[in-house]
C-alpha positions in Angstrom: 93.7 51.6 141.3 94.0 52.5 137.5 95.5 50.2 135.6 96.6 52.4 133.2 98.8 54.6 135.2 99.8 51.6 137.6 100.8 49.7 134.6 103.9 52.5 134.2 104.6 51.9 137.3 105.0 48.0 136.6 106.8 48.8 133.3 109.4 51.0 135.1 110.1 49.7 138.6 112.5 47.3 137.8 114.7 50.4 136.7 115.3 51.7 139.8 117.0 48.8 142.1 117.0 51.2 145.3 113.1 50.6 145.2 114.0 47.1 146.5 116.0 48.2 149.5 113.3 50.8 151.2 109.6 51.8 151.0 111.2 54.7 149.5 108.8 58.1 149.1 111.0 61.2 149.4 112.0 61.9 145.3 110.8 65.5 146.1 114.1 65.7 148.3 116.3 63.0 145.7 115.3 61.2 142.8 115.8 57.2 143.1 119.0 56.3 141.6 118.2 54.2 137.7 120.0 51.7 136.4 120.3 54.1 133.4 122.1 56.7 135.2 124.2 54.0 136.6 125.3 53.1 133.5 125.8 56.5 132.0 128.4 57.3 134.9 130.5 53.5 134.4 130.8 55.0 131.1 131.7 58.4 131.9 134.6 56.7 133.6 135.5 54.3 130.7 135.6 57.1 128.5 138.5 59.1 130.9 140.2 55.5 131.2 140.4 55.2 127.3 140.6 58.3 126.2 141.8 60.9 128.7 141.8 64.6 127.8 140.9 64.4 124.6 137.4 62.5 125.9 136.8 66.1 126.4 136.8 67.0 122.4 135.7 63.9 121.4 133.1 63.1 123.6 132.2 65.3 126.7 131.2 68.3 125.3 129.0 66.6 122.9 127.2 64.6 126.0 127.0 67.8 127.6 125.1 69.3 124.4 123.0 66.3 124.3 121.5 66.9 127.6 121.3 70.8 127.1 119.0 69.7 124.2 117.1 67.1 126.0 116.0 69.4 128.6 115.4 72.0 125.9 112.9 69.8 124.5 111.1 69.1 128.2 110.2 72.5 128.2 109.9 73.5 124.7 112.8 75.7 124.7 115.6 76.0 122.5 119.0 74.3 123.5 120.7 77.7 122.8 118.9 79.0 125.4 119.6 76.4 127.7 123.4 76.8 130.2 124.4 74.2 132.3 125.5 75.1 135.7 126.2 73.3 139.4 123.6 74.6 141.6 120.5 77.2 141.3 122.8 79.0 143.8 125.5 79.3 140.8 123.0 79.7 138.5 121.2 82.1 140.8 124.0 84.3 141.2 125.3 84.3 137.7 122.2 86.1 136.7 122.2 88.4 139.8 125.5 89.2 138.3 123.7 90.6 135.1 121.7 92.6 136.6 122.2 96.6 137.2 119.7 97.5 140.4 120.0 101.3 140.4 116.9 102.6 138.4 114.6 99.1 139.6 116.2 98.2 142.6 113.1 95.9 144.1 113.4 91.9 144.0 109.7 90.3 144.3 109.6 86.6 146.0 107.8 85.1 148.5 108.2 83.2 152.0 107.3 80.1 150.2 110.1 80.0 148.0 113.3 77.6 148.9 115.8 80.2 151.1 118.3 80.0 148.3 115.8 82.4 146.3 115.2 85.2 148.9 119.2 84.7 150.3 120.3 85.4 146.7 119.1 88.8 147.0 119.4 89.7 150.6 123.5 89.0 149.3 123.0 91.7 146.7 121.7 94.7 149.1 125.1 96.4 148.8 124.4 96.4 144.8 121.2 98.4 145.5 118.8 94.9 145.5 115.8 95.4 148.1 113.9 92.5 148.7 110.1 92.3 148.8 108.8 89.5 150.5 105.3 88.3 150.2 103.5 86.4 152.5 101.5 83.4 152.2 98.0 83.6 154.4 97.7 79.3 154.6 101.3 78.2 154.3 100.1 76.6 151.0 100.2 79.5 148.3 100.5 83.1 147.8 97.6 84.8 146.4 98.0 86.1 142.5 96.4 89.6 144.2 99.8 89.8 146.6 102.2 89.6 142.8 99.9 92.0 141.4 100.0 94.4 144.7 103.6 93.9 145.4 105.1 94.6 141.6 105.7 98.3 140.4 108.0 100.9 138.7 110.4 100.0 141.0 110.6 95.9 140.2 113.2 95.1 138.5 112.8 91.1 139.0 109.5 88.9 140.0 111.7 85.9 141.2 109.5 82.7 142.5 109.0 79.2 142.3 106.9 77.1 139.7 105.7 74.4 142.3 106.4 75.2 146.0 108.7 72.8 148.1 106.7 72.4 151.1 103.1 72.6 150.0 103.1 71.5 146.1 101.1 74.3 145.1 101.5 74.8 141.7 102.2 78.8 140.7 100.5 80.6 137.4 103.6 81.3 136.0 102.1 82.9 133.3 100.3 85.2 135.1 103.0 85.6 137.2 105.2 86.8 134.3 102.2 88.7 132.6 101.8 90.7 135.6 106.0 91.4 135.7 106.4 92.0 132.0 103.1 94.8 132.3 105.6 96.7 135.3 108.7 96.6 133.1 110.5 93.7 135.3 111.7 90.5 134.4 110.8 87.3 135.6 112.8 84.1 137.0 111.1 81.1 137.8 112.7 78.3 140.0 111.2 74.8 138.8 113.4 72.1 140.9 110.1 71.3 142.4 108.1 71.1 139.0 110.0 69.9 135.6 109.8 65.9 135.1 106.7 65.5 137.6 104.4 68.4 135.7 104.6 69.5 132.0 106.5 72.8 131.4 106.0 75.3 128.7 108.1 78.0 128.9 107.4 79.5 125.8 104.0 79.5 127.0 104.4 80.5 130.2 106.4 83.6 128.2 109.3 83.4 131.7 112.5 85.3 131.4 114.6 82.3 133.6 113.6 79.0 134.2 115.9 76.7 136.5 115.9 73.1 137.3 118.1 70.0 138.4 117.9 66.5 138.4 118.5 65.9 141.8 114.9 65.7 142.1 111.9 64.3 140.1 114.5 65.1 136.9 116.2 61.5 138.4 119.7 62.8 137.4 121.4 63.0 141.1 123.2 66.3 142.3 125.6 68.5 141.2 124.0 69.7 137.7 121.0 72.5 137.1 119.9 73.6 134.0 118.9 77.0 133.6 116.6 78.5 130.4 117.2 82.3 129.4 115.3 83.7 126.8 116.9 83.9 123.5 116.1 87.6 122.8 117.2 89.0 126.4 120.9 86.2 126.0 122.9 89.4 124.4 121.3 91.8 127.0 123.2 90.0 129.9 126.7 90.2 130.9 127.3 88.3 134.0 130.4 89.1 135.7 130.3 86.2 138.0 131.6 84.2 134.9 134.7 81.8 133.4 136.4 80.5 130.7 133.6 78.5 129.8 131.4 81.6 129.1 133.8 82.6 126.4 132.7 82.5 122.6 135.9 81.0 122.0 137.0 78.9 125.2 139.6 76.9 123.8 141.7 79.3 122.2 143.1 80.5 125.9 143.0 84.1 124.9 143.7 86.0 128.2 144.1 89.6 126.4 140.3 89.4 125.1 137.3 88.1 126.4 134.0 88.0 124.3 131.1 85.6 125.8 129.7 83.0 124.1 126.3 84.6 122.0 124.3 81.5 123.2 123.2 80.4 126.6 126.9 79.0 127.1 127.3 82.5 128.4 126.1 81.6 131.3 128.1 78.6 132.4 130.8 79.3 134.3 133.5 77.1 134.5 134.7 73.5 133.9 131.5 71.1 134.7 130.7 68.0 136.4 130.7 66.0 133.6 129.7 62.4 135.4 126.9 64.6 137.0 126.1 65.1 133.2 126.5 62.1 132.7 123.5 60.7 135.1 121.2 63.6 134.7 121.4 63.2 130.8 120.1 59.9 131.4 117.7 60.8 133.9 116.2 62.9 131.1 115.9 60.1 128.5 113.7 58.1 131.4 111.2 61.3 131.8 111.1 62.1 127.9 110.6 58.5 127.1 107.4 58.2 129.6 106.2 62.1 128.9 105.5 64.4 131.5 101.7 64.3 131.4 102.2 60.1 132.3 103.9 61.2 134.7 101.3 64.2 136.4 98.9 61.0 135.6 100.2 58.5 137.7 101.7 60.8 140.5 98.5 62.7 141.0 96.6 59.5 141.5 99.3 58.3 144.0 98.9 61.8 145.5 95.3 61.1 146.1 95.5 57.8 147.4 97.8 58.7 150.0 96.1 61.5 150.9 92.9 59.4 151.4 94.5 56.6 153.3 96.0 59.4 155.3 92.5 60.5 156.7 91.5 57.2 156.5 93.9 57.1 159.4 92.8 60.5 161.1 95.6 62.3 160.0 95.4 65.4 158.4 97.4 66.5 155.9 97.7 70.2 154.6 96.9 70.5 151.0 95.2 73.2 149.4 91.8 73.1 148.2 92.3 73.0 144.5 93.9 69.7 143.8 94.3 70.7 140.2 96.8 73.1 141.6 98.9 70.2 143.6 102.1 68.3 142.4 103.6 65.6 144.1 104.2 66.7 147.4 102.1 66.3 150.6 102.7 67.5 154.0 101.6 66.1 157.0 101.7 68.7 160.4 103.0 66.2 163.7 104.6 67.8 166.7 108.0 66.1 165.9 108.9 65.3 162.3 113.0 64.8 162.5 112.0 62.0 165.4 109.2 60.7 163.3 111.5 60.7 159.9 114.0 58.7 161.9 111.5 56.3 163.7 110.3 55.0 160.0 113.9 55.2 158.6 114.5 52.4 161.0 111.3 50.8 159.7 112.7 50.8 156.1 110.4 53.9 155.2 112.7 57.1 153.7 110.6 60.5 153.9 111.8 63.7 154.9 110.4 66.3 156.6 110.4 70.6 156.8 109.2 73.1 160.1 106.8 71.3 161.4 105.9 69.0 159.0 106.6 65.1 157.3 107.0 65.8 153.4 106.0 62.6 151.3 106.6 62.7 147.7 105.3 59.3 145.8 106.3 59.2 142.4 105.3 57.2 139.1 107.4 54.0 139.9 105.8 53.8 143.7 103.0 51.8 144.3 99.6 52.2 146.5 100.9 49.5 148.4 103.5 51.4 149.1 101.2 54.3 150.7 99.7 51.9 152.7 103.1 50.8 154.0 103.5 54.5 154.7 100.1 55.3 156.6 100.8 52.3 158.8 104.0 53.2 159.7 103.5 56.9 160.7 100.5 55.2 162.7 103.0 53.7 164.2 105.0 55.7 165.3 102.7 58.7 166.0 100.6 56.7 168.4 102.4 53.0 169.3 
């Protein structure tokens, strides 16, 4: 144990009181519920008790810009650049509505991306979109050689995943991007799996789209994403999938003229979630406070304590080789996983589990007690 990166752990477990209910090691499906996020939501609906419509002018769209430039500054982005949306589906789709598929008709992703990425596309084939899949040779990663193989003239759109959701492997998304801005083609990224647990540089990284949510390790519940677009390509896109919110001028209710917001507002649809706002905005202060490298710290070395108490046990768990290139989440093959995931809900232990597999996800404010709660309990119920 380190007591560096266990002492967050001690500073910040008392925050979340669901920690106290359940040996709980699933964030990579839903973040544990804080008490900041609680109270961020009581006062969304103070604020509509007091206030009513006009908590909209006076205070709502101001919370909603705070959080647009809190998650600007997670990723070193601008919060121009940054729309607020419902789901990566929306969010997903809104883009796909800016783009015109007739001279670069080819959409690059790969079977390790969540379905919503792929589907997105398949949607699109009467527009001209024609998916190309790649293939992953370990059900861990997909080569760099396959994105370099796969994109051409005819890509019009490298669309993938920063951290994959049922392996962890972490993508070079620069080189990802490099290799899609040499062809011509843009390039989307899908970071549910990454921002909050891994630092993200966007700027860096040089990515068209970048799309996350705090459902997950960004500890701000469902219902909100927030998607980056580059500054310079903003005017370039004219979604049609679209709403009164995209306008440059929402609240004057002009229905004779629409002209989209010049920012990322463009973007965002319609009327928002705003206690979903609410929760996720203070998600984000708990991630910014502690930093995201404190947080690759302490999850990594959870990562590899499980993992080692895991074999420990003689169970196997399929990681990839590189643990540089791991975040967070580690699957574990057993010939039933949806009896196995219910077998240790009724033990107090909350995982989840994909084809095949048990997905555990430990996060800064678990504990390596906690993994050893774990590794006894699938022991359990593997093998009596």
């Amino acid at each position: 144990m380190n007591p560096l990166t266990d002492s967050l752990t001690s500073r910040w477990r008392a925050e979340f009181p669901g920690l106290e209910r359940s040996v709980y090691m699933n964030t990579c499906s839903l973040g544990q519920l804080s008490r900041r996020s609680m109270d961020g939501m009581q006062r969304f609906q103070e604020q509509w008790l007091s206030y009513g419509a006009s908590a909209w002018y006076e205070l709502w769209l101001g919370e909603m810009a705070d959080a647009r430039a809190r998650f600007a500054r997670l990723i070193n982005a601008r919060p121009n650049e940054i729309a607020i949306l419902p789901s990566v589906g929306v969010a997903l789709s809104v883009i796909g509505s800016s783009l015109d598929f007739s001279a670069r008709p080819e959409v690059v992703v790969t079977e390790m991306d969540f379905p919503t990425i792929p589907y997105q596309w398949m949607a699109r084939g009467e527009e001209g979109a024609q998916l190309r899949l790649l293939a992953s040779p370990d059900r861990v990663q997909v080569p760099l050689e396959s994105f370099d193989q796969a994109i051409g003239p005819r890509t019009g759109l490298v669309a993938t995943t920063h951290v994959f959701f049922t392996s962890g492997w972490v993508q070079d998304i620069a080189a990802i991007s490099a290799l899609a801005h040499e062809a011509g083609a843009l390039c989307l990224v899908d970071g549910y799996q990454a921002a909050g647990q891994i630092p993200v540089d966007v700027k860096a990284a040089d990515v068209d789209v970048y799309i996350s949510g705090g459902l997950k390790w960004l500890l701000g519940g469902p219902g909100i994403v927030f998607m980056y677009v580059k500054e310079e390509l903003i005017p370039q896109l004219h979604p049609t999938t679209t709403g009164w919110f995209a306008a440059k001028d929402m609240f004057k209710f002009n229905p004779e003229r629409f002209e989209m917001a010049e920012d990322a507002r463009r973007f965002e649809p319609g009327t928002p979630a705003v206690a979903a706002v609410y929760a996720a905005n203070a998600g984000l202060s708990i991630v910014e406070e502690i930093g995201p490298e404190a947080i690759r710290a302490r999850t990594a070395a959870l990562d590899a304590d499980l993992i080692r108490r895991l074999r420990s046990a003689g169970l196997q768990p399929r990681i990839p080789a590189d643990m540089t290139r791991h975040a967070g989440i580690v699957m574990l093959p057993v010939d039933d996983p949806p009896a196995a995931v219910k077998a240790l809900k009724e033990r107090g232990i909350i995982i989840d589990y994909r084809p095949g597999s048990l997905r555990l996800s430990p996060y800064f404010y678990n504990t390596e007690a906690e993994n050893q709660l774990l590794v006894d309990g699938i022991g359990e119920v593997l093998y009596g």
